[in-house]
N, C-alpha and C positions, 0 to 999 in steps of 0.2 A: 676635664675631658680633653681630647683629642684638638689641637689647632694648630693649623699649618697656616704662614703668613705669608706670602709672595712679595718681594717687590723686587724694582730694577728695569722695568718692562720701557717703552717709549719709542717715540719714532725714531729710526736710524738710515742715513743711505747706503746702498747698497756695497759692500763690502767691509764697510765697519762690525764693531764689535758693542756686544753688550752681554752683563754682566746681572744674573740673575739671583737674589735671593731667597732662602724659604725658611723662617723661622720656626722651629717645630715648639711645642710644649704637648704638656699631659700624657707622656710617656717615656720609657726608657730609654731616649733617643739612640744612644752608640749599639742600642742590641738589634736594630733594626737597617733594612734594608728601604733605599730612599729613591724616589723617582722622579724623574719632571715625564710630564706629559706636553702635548700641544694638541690644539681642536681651531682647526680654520673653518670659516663659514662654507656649511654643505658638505664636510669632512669628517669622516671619523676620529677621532681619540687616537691620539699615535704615541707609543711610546719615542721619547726621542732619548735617555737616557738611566741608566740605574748603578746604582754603587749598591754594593753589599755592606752589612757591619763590618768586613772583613776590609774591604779598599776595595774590594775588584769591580770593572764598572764593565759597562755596556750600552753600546750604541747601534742605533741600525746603520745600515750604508747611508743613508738619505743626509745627515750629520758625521759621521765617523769622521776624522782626521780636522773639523769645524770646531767643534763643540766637544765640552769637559765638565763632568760632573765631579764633583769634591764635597769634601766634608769636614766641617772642623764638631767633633763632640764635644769640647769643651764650651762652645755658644752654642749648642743644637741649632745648628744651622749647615744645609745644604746648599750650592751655588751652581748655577750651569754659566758658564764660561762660553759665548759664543762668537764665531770670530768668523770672519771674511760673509757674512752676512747674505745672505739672496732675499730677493721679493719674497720666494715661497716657502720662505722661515716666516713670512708675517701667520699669526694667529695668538690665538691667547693659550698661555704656556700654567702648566698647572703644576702643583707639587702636589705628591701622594705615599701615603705608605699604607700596609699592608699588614694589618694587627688583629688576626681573625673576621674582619671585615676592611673595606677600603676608605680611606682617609683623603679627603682632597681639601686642599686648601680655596679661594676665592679666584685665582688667577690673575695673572697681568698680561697687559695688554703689549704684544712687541712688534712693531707695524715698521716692515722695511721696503724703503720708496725715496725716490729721489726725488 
C-alpha cells in the first residue's frame, strides 16, 4: 500500500534553514506528482509546494524565492528545502500525492522561534 514517511522537522530560529524528507513506497514513484503541505493550529491545509513527474515545481507567494522542492526517483524520496525561515513557517508540514485518491504521509513537526 501507499506510505509516505516525513522526516527533518524540529525547532529552528528564526532565519535558518531546514531540510525536509518524504520517503514514499507502494507505488510508481517517478510517474507521480508530489506535494508538501503545512496545517498550523486554527489554519487550513496550505499547499506550500508541488513538483510534477516532470521537474516542474510550484510554490505559492507566501514560500516562493524560501523554499525548494526536489526529487530524487532513484530513493523515492522528495525534500523541501527551506531556507531564511519565519515564525509563520512553524506548523506541521505534510507530504502527499495524488493516485486517484489523496495520500498523506504522518507529518513533522517544524516549530520556528528563538
Amino acid at each position: 500500500q501507499v506510505q509516505l514517511v516525513e522526516s527533518g522537522g524540529g525547532l529552528v530560529q528564526p532565519g535558518r534553514s531546514l531540510r525536509l524528507s518524504c520517503a514514499a513506497s507502494g507505488f510508481t514513484f517517478r510517474s507521480y506528482a508530489m506535494n508538501w503541505f503545512r496545517q498550523a493550529p486554527g489554519k487550513e491545509r496550505e499547499l506550500v509546494a508541488r513538483i510534477t513527474s516532470g521537474g516542474y515545481t510550484y510554490y505559492p507567494a507566501s514560500v516562493k524565492g524560501r523554499f525548494t522542492i526536489s526529487r530524487d526517483d532513484s530513493k523515492n524520496t522528495v525534500y523541501l528545502q527551506m531556507n531564511s525561515l519565519k515564525p509563520e513557517d512553524t506548523a506541521v508540514y505534510l507530504c502527499n500525492t495524488q493516485i486517484a485518491t489523496d495520500y498523506w504521509g504522518q507529518g513533522t513537526q517544524v516549530t520556528v522561534s528563538s
